[in-house]
N, C-alpha and C positions, 0 to 999 in steps of 0.2 A: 504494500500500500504506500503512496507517495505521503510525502510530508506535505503538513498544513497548507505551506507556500507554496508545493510544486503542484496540487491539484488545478486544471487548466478549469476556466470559464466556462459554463454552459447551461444555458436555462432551461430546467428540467421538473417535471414534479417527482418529487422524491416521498415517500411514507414519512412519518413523521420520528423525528427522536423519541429515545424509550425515556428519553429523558425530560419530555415536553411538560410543564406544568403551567401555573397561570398563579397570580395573586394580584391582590387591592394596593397601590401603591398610597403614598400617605396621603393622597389627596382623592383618593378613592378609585383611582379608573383602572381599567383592567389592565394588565402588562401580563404577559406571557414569554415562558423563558425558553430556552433548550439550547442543545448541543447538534449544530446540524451535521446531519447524519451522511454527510459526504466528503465536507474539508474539516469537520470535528472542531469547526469555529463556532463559539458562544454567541448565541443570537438573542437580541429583546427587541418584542414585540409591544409596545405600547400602544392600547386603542382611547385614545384620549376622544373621539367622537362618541364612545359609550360613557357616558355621565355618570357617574353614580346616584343608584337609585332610578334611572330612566331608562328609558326603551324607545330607540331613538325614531320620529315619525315617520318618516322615508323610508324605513322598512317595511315591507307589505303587510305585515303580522302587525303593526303599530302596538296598540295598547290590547290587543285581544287576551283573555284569563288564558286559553287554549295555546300561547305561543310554544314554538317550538325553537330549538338551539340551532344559531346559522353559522353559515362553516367562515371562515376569511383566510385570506391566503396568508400564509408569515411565510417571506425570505431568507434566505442565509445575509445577514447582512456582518459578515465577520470583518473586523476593518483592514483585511488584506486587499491589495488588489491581484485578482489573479491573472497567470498566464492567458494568451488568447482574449482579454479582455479587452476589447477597443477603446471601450468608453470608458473605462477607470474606474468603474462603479466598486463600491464596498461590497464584497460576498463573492463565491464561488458559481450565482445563477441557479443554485436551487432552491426548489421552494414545497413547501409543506401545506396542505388544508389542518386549519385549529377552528375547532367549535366552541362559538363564543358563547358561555354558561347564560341562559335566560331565568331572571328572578321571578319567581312565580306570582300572580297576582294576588293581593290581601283583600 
């Protein structure tokens, strides 16, 4: 397996890390962590559009009791640039579906 740095650019969907989890940062909003599971670089995922406490309206489920959990893509965004990269971008070009936990209605 190549090292961290020598893994080449490529945008791909990958399964996600066994190491994928999610928590409430101090200001409440979701952030999702993991190990991506290609260049083995640390990734967060910060959803700063999901408010704490809210369900946000542009989603088609809006405020329904019945909602169900929707997926978002997270990238590798590791702050290497990798080989084969044109653009320079942060990450390796892979990328994971994470299902963003919905609070059930009171």
């Amino acid at each position: 397996m190549p090292g961290h740095d020598d893994v080449p650019y490529k945008e791909h969907k990958v399964d996600p890390p066994n190491d994928l989890d999610w928590h409430r940062d101090d200001a409440g909003f979701l952030v999702f962590t993991g190990t991506c599971p290609v260049c083995q670089g640390w990734t967060e995922l910060p959803l700063i559009d999901i408010a704490p406490g809210t369900i946000p309206k542009a989603w088609p489920w809006g405020k329904k009791e019945d909602a169900t959990a929707r997926e978002r893509r997270m990238d590798c965004e590791c702050p290497i640039t990798h080989p084969q990269n044109a653009d320079e971008l942060p990450g390796c070009g892979a990328w994971w579906p994470v299902t963003v936990p919905v609070r059930k209605a009171s």
